[in-house]
LOVEXDO-30841 format. One record per residue (C-alpha): x negated, y negated, z; residue in three letters. Coordinates in steps of 0.05 Angstrom, whole numbers, plus 32768, in hexadecimal, padded with zeros to 4 digits. Layout:
N
XYZALA/...
END
This chain:
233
80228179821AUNK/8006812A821BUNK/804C81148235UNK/80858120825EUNK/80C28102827DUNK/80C9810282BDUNK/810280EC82E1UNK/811280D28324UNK/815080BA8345UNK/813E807F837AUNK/816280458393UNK/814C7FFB839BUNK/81757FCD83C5UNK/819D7F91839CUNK/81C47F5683BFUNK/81ED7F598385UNK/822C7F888378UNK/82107F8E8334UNK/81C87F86833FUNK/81C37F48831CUNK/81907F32834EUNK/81677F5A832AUNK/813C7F4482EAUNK/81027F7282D4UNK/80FD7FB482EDUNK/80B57FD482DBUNK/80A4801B82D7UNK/8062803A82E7UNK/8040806D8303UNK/800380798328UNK/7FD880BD8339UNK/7FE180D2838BUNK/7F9880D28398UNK/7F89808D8373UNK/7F7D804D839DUNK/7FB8802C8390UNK/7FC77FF38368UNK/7FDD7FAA8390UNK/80257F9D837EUNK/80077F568363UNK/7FE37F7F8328UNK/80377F998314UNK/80527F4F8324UNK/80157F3582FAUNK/802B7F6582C7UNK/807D7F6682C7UNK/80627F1682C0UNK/803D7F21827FUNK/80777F4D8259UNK/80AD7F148273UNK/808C7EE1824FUNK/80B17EC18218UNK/80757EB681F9UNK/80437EDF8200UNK/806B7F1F8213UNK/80687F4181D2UNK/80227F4B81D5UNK/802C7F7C8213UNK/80657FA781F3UNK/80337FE981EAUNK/80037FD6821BUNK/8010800E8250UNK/7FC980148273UNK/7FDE7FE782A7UNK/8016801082BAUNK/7FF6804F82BAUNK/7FBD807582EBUNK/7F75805B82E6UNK/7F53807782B1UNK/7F1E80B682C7UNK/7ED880B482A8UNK/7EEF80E68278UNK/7F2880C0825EUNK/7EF48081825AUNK/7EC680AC822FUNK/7EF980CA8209UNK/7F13807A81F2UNK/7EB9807081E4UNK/7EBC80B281BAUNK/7F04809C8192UNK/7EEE80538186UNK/7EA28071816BUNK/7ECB80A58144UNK/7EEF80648123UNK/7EB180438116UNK/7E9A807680F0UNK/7ED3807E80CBUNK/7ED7803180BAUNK/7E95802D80A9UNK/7E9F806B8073UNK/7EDB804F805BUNK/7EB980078051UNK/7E74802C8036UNK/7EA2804F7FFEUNK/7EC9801A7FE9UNK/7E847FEE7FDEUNK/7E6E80247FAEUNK/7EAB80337F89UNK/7EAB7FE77F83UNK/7E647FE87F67UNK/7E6880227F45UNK/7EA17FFE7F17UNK/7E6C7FC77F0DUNK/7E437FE37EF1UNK/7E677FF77EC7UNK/7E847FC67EB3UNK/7E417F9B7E9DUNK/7E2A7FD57E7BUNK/7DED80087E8FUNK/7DB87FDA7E78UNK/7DC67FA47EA5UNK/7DE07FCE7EE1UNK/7D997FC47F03UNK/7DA87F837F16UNK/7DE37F967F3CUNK/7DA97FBC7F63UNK/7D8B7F7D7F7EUNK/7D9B7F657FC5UNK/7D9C7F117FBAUNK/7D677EEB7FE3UNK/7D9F7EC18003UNK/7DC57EF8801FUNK/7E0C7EEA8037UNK/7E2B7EB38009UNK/7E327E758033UNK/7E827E6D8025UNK/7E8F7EB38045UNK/7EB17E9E8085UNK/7E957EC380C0UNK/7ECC7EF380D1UNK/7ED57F2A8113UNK/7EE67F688101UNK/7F267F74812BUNK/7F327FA48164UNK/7F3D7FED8153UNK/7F7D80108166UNK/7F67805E8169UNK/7F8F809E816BUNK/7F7B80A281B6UNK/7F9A805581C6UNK/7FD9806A81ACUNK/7FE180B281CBUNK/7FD2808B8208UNK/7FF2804A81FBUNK/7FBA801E8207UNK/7FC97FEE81C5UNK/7FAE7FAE81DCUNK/7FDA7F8781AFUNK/7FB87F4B81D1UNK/7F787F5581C1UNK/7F887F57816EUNK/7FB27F10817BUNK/7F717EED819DUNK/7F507F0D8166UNK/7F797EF28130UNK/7F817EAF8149UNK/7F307EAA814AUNK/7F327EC28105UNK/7F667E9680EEUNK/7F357E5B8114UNK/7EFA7E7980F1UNK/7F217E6D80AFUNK/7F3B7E2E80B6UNK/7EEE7E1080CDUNK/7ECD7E2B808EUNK/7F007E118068UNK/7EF67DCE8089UNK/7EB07DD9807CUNK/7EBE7DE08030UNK/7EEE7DA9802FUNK/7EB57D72804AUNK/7E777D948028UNK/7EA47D8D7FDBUNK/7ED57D6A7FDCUNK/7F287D6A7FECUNK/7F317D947FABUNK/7F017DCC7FBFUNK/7F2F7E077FB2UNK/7F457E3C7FEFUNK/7F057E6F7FF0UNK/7F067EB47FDDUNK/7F017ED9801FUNK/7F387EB08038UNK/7F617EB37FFFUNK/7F5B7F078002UNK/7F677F0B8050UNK/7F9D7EDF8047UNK/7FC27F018005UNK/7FBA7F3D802CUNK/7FE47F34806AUNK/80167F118040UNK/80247F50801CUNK/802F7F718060UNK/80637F408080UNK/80837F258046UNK/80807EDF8046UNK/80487EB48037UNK/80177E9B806DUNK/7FFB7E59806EUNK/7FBC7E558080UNK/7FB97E078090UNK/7FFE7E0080ADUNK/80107E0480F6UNK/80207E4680FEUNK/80677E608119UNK/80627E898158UNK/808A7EBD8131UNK/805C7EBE80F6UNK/80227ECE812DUNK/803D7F05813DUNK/804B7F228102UNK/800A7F1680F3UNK/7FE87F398127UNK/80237F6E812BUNK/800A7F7B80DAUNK/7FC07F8480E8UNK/7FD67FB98124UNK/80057FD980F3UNK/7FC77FE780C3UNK/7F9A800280F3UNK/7FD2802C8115UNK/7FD0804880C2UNK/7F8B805080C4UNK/7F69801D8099UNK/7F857FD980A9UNK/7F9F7FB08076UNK/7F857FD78034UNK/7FA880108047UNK/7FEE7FEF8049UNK/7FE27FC38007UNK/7FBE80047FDEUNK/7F817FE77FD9UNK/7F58800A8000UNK/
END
């Protein structure tokens, strides 16, 4: 078995009759022969889950509070995360030919060569340039290592990344330039998820961050992101 519960009766001395003196109380372990860890890396920590702000993002992060991770357990996180590459990349490659595939058929078999032809520009200019976001693998979660803070930095730089092409749009065509496709998909997408609308342009509410971010987890934790969630994958 992966886990167990182990439990151990200890006592910690309070001032108070009713130990109000005390505020957090943090539980982690660490391995006998390890070097241990500084009690400033647990006050650092208890800090970071305490914060009224920010604290949400360390909810399933567990790494800290657990041993060092062995070389094995390093390359077994390398092999999970290549294993999800791989799997992404299928996923992605499929869909692009399913998507083709339809096409071509649609324009009919004597015009379906052009659909062969890579265009000399490349990348359409009004695609924003967007990260794909950190993968959550089976091995993060049997081990707890979600890094819930990672996928918020990430979204916030996508959510940057959106706004200055838009921007970009806005001063290259004019005020009436309509909302670009990309943005327009990520954004119809993650509104199905939480259940409200987003708006891309409007200050953002702390709790619509996180539902954001909280969303994109959810879809990886599923397997496929967003598509899988919204059946359209």
């Amino acid at each position: 078995a992966k886990r167990g519960i182990a439990i151990h009766r200890g006592i910690i001395k309070v001032e108070d009759s009713d130990a109000a003196d005390i505020g957090n109380l943090l539980v982690a372990f660490e391995r006998v022969g390890d070097e241990p860890r500084p009690q400033e890396h647990y006050v650092q920590f208890i800090s970071k889950r305490a914060d009224p702000e920010h604290g949400w993002m360390y909810v399933l992060q567990d790494f800290d509070l657990s041993p060092l991770r062995s070389a094995n357990a390093v390359s077994a996180q390398a092999d999970a995360l290549a294993e999800a590459d791989l799997v992404e990349q299928k996923r992605k490659t499929a869909g692009e030919n399913l998507i083709m595939e339809q096409v071509k058929m649609s324009v009919g078999e004597e015009l379906s060569f052009l659909l062969d032809e890579t265009p000399a520009e490349g990348i359409s200019e009004d695609a924003p340039a967007i990260k794909d976001p950190p993968k959550i693998t089976p091995y993060d979660i049997e081990n707890f290592h979600v890094d819930l803070k990672a996928m918020n930095d990430w979204a916030r730089e996508t959510e940057a990344a959106l706004e200055a092409k838009k921007k970009e749009l806005i001063d290259k065509y004019g005020d009436g330039v309509p909302t670009p496709e990309p943005i327009l998909s990520e954004q119809r997408r993650v509104e199905k998820i939480v259940g409200e609308p987003l708006t891309l342009n409007a200050e953002k509410s702390d709790l619509e961050n996180k539902k954001f971010v909280l969303a994109k987890a959810l879809g990886q934790l599923h397997g496929s992101y967003l598509d899988e969630l919204t059946n359209e994958g």
